[in-house]
CHARMM-style PDB file with segment names, atoms N, HN, CA, C and O in Angstrom:
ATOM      1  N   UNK     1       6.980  10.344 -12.264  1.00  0.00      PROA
ATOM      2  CA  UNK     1       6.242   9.532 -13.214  1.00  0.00      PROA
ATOM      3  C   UNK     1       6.835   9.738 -14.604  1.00  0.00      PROA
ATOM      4  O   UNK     1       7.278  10.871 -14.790  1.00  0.00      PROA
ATOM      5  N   UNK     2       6.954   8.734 -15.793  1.00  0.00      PROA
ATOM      6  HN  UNK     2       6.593   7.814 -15.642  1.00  0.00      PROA
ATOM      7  CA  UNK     2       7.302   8.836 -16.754  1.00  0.00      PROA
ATOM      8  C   UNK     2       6.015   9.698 -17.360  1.00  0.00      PROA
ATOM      9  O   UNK     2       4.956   9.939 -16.780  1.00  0.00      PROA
ATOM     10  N   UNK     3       6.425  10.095 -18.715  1.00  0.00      PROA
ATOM     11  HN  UNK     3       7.285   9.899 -19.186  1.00  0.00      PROA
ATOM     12  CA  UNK     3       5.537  10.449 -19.563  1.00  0.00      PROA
ATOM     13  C   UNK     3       4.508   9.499 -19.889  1.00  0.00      PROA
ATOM     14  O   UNK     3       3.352   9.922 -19.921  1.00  0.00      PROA
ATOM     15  N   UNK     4       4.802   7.894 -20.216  1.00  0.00      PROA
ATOM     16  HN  UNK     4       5.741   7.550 -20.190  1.00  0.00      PROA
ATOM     17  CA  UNK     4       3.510   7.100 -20.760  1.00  0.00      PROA
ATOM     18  C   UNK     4       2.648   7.172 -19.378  1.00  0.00      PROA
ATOM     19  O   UNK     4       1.500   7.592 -19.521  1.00  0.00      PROA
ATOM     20  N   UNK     5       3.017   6.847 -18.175  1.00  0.00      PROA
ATOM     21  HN  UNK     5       3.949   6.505 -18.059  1.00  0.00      PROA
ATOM     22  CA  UNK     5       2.416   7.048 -16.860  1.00  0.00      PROA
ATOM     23  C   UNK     5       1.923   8.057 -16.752  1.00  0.00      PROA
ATOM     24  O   UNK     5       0.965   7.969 -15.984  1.00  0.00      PROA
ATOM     25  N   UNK     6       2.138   9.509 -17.314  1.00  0.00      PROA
ATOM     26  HN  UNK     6       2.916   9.581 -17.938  1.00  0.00      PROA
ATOM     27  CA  UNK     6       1.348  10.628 -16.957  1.00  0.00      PROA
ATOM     28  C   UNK     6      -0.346  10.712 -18.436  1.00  0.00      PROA
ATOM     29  O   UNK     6      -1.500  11.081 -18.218  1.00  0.00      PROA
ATOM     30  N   UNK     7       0.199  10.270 -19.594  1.00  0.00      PROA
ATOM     31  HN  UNK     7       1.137   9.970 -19.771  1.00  0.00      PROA
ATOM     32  CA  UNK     7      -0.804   9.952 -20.573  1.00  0.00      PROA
ATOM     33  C   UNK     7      -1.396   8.694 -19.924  1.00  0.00      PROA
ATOM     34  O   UNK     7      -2.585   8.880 -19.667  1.00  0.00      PROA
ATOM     35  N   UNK     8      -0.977   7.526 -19.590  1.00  0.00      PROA
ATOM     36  HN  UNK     8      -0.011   7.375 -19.799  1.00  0.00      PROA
ATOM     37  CA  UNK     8      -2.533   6.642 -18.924  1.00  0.00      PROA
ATOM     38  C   UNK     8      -3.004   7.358 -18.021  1.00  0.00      PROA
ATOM     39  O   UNK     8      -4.167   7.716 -18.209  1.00  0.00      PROA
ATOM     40  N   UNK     9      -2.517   7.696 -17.108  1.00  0.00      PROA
ATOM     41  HN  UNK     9      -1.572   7.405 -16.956  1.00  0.00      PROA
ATOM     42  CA  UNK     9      -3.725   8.372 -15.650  1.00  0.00      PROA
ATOM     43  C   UNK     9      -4.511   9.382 -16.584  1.00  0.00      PROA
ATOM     44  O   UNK     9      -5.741   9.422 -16.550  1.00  0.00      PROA
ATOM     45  N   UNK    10      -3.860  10.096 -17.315  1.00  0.00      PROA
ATOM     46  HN  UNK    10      -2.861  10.064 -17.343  1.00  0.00      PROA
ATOM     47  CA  UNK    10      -4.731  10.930 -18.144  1.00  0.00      PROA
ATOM     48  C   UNK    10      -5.819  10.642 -18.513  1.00  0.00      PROA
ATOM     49  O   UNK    10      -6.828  11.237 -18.134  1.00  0.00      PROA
ATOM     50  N   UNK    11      -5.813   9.449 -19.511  1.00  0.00      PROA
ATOM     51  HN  UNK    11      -4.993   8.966 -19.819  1.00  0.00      PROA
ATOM     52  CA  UNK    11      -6.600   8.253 -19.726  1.00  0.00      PROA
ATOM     53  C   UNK    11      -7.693   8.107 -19.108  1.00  0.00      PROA
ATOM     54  O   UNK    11      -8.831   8.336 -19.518  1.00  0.00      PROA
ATOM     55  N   UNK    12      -7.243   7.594 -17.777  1.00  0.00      PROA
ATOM     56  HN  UNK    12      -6.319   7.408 -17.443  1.00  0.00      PROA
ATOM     57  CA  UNK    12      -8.241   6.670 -16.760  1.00  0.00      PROA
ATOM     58  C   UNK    12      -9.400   8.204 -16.223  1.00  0.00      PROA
ATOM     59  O   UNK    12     -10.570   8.212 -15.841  1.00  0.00      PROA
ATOM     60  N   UNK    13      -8.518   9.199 -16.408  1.00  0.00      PROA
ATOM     61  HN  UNK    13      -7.567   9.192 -16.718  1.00  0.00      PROA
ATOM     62  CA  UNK    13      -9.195  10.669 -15.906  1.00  0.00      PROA
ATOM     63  C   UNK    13     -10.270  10.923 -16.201  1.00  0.00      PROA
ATOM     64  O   UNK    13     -11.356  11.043 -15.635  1.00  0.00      PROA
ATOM     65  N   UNK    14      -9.641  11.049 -17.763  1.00  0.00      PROA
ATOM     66  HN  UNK    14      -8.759  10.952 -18.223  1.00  0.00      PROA
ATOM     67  CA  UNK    14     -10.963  11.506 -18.519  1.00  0.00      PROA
ATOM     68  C   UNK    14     -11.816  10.300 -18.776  1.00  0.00      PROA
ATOM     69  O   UNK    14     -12.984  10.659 -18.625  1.00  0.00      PROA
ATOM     70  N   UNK    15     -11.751   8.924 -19.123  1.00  0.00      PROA
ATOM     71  HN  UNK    15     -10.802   8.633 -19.246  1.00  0.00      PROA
ATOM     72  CA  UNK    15     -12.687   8.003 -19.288  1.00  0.00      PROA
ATOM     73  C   UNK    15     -13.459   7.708 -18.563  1.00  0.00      PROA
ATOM     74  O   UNK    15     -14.505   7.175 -18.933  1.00  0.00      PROA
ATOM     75  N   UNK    16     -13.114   8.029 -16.977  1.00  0.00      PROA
ATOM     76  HN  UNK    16     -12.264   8.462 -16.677  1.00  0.00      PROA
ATOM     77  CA  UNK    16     -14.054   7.787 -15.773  1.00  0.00      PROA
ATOM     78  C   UNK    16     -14.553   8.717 -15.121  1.00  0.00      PROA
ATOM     79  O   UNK    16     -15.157   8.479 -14.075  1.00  0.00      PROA
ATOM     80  N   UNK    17     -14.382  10.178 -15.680  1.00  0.00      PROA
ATOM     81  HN  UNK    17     -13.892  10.371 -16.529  1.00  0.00      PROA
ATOM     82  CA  UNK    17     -14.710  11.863 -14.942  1.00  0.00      PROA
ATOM     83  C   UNK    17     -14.398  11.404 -13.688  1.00  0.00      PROA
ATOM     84  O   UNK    17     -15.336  11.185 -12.922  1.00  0.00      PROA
ATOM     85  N   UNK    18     -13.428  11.239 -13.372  1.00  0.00      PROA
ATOM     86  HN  UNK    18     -12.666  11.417 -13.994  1.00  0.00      PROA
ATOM     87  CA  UNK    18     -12.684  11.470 -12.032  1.00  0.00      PROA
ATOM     88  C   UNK    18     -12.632  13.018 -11.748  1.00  0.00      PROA
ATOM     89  O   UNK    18     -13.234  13.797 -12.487  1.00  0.00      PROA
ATOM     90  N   UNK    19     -11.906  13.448 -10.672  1.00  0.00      PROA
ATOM     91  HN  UNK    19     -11.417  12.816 -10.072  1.00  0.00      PROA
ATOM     92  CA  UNK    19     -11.712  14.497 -10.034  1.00  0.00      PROA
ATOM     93  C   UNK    19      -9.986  14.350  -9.521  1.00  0.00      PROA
ATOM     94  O   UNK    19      -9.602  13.292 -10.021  1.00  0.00      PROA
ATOM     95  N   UNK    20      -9.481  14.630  -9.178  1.00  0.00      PROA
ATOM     96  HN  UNK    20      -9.793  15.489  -8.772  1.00  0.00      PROA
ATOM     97  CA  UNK    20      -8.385  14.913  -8.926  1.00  0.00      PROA
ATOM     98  C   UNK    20      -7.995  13.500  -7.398  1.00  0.00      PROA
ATOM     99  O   UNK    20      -7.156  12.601  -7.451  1.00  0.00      PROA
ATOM    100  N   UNK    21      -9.012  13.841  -6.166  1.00  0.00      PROA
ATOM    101  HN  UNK    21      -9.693  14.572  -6.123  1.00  0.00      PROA
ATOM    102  CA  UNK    21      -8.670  13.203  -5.459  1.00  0.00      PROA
ATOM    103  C   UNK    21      -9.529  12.012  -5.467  1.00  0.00      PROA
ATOM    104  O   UNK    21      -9.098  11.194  -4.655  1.00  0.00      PROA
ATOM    105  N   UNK    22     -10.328  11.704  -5.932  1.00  0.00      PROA
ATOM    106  HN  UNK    22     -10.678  12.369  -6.592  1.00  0.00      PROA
ATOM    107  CA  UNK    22     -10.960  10.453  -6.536  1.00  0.00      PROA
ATOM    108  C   UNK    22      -9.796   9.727  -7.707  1.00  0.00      PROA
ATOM    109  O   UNK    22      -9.848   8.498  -7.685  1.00  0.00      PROA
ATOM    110  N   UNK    23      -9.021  10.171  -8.464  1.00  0.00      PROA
ATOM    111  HN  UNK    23      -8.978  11.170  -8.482  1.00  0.00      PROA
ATOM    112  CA  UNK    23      -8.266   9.712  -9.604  1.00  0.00      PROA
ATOM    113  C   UNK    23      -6.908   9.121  -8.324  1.00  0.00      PROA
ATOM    114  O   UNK    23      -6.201   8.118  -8.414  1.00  0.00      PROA
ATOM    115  N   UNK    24      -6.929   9.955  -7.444  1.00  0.00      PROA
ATOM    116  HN  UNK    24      -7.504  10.770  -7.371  1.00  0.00      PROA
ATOM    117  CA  UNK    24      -5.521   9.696  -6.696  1.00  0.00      PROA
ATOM    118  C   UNK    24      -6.273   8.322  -5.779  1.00  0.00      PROA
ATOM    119  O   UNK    24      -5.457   7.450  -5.479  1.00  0.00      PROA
ATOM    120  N   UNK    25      -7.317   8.140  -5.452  1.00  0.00      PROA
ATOM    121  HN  UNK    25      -7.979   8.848  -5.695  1.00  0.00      PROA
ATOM    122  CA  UNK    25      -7.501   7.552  -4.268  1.00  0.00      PROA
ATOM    123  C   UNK    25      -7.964   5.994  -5.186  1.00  0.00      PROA
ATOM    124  O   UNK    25      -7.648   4.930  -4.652  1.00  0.00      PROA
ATOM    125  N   UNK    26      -8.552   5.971  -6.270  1.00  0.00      PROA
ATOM    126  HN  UNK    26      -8.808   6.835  -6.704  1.00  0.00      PROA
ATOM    127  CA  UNK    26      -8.478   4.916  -7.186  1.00  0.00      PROA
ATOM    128  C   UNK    26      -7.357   4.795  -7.671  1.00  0.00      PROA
ATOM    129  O   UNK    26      -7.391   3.565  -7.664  1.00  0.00      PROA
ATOM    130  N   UNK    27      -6.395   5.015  -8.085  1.00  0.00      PROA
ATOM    131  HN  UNK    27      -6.368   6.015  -8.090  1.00  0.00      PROA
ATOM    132  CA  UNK    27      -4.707   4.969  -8.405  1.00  0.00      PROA
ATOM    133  C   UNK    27      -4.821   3.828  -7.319  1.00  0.00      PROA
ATOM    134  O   UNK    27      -5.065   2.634  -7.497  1.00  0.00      PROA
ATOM    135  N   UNK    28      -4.479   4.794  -5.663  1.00  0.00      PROA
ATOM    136  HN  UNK    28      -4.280   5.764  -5.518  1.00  0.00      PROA
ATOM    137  CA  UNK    28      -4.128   3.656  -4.749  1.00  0.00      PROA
ATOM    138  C   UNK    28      -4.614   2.588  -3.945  1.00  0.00      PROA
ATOM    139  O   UNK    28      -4.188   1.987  -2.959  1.00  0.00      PROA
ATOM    140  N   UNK    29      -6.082   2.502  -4.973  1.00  0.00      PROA
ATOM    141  HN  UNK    29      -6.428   2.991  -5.774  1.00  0.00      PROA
ATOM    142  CA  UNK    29      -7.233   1.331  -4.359  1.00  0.00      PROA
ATOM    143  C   UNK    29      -6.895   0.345  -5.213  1.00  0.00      PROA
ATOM    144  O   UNK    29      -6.078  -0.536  -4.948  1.00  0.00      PROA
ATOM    145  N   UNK    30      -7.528   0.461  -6.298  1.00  0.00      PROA
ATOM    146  HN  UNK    30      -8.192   1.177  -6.514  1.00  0.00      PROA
ATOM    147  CA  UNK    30      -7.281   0.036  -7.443  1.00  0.00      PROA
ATOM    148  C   UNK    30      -6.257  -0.633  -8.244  1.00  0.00      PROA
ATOM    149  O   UNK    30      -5.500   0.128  -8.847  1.00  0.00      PROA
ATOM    150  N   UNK    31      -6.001  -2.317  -8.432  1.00  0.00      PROA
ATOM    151  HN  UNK    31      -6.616  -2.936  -7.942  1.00  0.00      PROA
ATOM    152  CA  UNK    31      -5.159  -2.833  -8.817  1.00  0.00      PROA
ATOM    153  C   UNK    31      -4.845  -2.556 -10.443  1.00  0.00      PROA
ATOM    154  O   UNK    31      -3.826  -2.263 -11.068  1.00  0.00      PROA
ATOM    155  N   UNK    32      -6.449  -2.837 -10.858  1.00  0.00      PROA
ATOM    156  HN  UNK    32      -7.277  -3.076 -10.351  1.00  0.00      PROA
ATOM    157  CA  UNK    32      -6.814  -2.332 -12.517  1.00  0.00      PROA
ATOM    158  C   UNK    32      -6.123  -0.975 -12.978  1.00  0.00      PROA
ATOM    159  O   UNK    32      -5.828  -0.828 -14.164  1.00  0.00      PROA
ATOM    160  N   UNK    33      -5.889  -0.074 -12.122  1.00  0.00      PROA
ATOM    161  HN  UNK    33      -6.128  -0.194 -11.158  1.00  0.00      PROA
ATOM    162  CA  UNK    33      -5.717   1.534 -12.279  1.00  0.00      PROA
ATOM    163  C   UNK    33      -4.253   1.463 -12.301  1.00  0.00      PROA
ATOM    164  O   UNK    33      -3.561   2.225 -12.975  1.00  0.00      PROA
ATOM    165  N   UNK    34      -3.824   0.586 -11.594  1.00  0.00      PROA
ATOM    166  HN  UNK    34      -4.386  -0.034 -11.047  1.00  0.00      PROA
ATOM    167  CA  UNK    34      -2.341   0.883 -11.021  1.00  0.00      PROA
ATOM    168  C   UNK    34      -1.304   0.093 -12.380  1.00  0.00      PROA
ATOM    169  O   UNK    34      -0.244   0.471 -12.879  1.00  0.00      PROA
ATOM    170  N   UNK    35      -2.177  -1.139 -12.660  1.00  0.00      PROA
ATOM    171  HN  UNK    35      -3.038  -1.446 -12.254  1.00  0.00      PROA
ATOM    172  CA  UNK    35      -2.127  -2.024 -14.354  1.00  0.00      PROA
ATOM    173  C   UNK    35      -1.503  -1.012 -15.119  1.00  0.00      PROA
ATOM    174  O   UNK    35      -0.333  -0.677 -15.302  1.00  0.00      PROA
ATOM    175  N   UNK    36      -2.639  -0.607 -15.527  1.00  0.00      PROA
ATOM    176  HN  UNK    36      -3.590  -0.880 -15.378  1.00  0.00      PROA
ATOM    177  CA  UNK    36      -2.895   0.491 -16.617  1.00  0.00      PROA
ATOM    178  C   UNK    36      -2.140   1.365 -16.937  1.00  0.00      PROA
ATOM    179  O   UNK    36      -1.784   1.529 -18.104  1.00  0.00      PROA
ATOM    180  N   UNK    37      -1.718   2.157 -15.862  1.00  0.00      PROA
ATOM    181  HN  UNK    37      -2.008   2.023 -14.914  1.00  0.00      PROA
ATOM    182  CA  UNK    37      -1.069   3.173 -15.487  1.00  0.00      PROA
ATOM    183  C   UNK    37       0.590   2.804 -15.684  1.00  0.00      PROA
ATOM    184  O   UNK    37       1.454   3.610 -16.026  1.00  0.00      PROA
ATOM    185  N   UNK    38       0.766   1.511 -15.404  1.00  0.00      PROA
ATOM    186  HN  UNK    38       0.063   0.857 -15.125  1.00  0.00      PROA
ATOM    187  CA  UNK    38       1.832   0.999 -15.438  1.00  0.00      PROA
ATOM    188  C   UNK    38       2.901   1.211 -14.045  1.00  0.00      PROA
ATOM    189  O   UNK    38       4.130   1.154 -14.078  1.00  0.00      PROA
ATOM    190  N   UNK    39       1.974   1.487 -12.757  1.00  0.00      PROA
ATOM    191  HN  UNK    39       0.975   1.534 -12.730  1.00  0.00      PROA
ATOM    192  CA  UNK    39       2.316   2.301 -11.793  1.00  0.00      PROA
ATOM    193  C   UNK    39       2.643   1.014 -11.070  1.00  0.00      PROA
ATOM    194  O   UNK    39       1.746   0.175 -10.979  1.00  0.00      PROA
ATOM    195  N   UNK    40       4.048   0.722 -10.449  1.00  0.00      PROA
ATOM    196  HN  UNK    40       4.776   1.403 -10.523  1.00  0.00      PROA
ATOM    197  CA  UNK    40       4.525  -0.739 -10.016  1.00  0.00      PROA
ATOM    198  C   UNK    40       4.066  -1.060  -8.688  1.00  0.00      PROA
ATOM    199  O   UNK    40       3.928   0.055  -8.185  1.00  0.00      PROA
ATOM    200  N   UNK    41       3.656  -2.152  -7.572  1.00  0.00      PROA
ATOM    201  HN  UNK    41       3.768  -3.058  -7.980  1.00  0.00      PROA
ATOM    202  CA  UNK    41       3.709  -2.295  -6.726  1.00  0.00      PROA
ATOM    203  C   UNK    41       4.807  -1.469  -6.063  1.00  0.00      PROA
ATOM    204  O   UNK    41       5.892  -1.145  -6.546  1.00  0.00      PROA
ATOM    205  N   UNK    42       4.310  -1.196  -4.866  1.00  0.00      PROA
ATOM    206  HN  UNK    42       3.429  -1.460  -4.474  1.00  0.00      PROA
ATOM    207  CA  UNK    42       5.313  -0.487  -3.602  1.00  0.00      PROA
ATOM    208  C   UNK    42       5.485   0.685  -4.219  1.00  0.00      PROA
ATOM    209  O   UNK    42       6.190   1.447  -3.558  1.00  0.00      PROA
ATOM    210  N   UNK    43       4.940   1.314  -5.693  1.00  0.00      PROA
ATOM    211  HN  UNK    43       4.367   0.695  -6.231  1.00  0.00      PROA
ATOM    212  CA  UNK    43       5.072   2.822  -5.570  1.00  0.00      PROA
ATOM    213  C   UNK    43       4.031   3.330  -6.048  1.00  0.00      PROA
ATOM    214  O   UNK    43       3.724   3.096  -7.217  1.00  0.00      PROA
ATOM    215  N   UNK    44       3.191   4.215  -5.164  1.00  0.00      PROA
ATOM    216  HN  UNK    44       3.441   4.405  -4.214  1.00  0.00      PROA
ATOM    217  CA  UNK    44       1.916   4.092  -4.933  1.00  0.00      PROA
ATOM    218  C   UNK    44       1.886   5.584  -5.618  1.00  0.00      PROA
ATOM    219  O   UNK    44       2.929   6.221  -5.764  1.00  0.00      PROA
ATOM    220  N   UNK    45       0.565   6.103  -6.038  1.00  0.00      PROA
ATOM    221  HN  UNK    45      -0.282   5.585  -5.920  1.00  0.00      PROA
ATOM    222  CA  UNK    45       0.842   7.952  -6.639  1.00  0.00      PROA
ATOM    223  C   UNK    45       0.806   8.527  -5.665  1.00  0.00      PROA
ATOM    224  O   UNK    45       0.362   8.065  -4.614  1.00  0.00      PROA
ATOM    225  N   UNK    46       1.426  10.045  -5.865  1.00  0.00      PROA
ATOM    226  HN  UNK    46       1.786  10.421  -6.719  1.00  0.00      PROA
ATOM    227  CA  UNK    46       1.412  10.843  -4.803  1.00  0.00      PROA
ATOM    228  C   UNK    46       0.465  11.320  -5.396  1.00  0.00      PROA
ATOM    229  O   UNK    46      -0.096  10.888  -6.403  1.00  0.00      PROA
ATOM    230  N   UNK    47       0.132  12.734  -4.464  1.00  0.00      PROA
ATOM    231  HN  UNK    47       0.589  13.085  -3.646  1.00  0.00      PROA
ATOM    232  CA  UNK    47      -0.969  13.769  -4.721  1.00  0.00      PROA
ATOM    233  C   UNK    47      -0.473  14.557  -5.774  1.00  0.00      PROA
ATOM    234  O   UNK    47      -1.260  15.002  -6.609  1.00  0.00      PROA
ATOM    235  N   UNK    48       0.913  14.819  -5.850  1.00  0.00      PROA
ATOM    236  HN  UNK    48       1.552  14.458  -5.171  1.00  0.00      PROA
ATOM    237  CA  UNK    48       1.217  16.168  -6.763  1.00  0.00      PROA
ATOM    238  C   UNK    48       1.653  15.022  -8.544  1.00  0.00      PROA
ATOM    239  O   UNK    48       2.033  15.396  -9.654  1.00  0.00      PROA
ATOM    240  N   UNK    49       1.398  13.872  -8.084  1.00  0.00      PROA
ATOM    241  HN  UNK    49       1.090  13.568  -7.183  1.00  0.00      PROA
ATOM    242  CA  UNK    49       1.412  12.896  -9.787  1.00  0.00      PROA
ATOM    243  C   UNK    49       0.715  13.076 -10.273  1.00  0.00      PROA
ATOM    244  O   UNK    49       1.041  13.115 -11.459  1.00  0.00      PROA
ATOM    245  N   UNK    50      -0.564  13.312 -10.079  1.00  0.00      PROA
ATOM    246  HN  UNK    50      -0.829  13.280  -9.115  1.00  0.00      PROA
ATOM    247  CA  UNK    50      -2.299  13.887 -10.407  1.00  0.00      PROA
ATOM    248  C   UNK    50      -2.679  14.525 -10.675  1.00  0.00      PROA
ATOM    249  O   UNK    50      -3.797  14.587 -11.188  1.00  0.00      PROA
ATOM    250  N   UNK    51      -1.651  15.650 -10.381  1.00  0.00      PROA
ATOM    251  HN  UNK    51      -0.743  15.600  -9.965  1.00  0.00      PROA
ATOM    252  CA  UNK    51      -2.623  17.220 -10.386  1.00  0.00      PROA
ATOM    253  C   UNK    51      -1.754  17.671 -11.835  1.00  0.00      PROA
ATOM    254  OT1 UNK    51      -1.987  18.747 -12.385  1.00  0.00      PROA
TER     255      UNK     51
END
């Protein structure tokens, strides 16, 4: 993940009190999250992008 990609999920983290695997599992539900994030179709977050 780039740096602006690791500051939005940051973002979406703290604005929505996510949890770690709730933040990962909205990442890869979530079209709005994936927007945001700037996270492209066909590359979805891993677990260790999150933590």
């Amino acid at each position: 993940m780039t740096i602006e990609q690791v500051v939005r999920v940051a973002i979406l983290k703290q604005l929505r009190q996510l949890g770690y695997e709730e933040l990962y599992d909205e990442l890869n539900d979530n079209i709005s999250y994936r927007r945001f994030a700037k996270i492209h179709r066909g590359r979805s977050a891993k677990k260790n992008d999150v933590e």
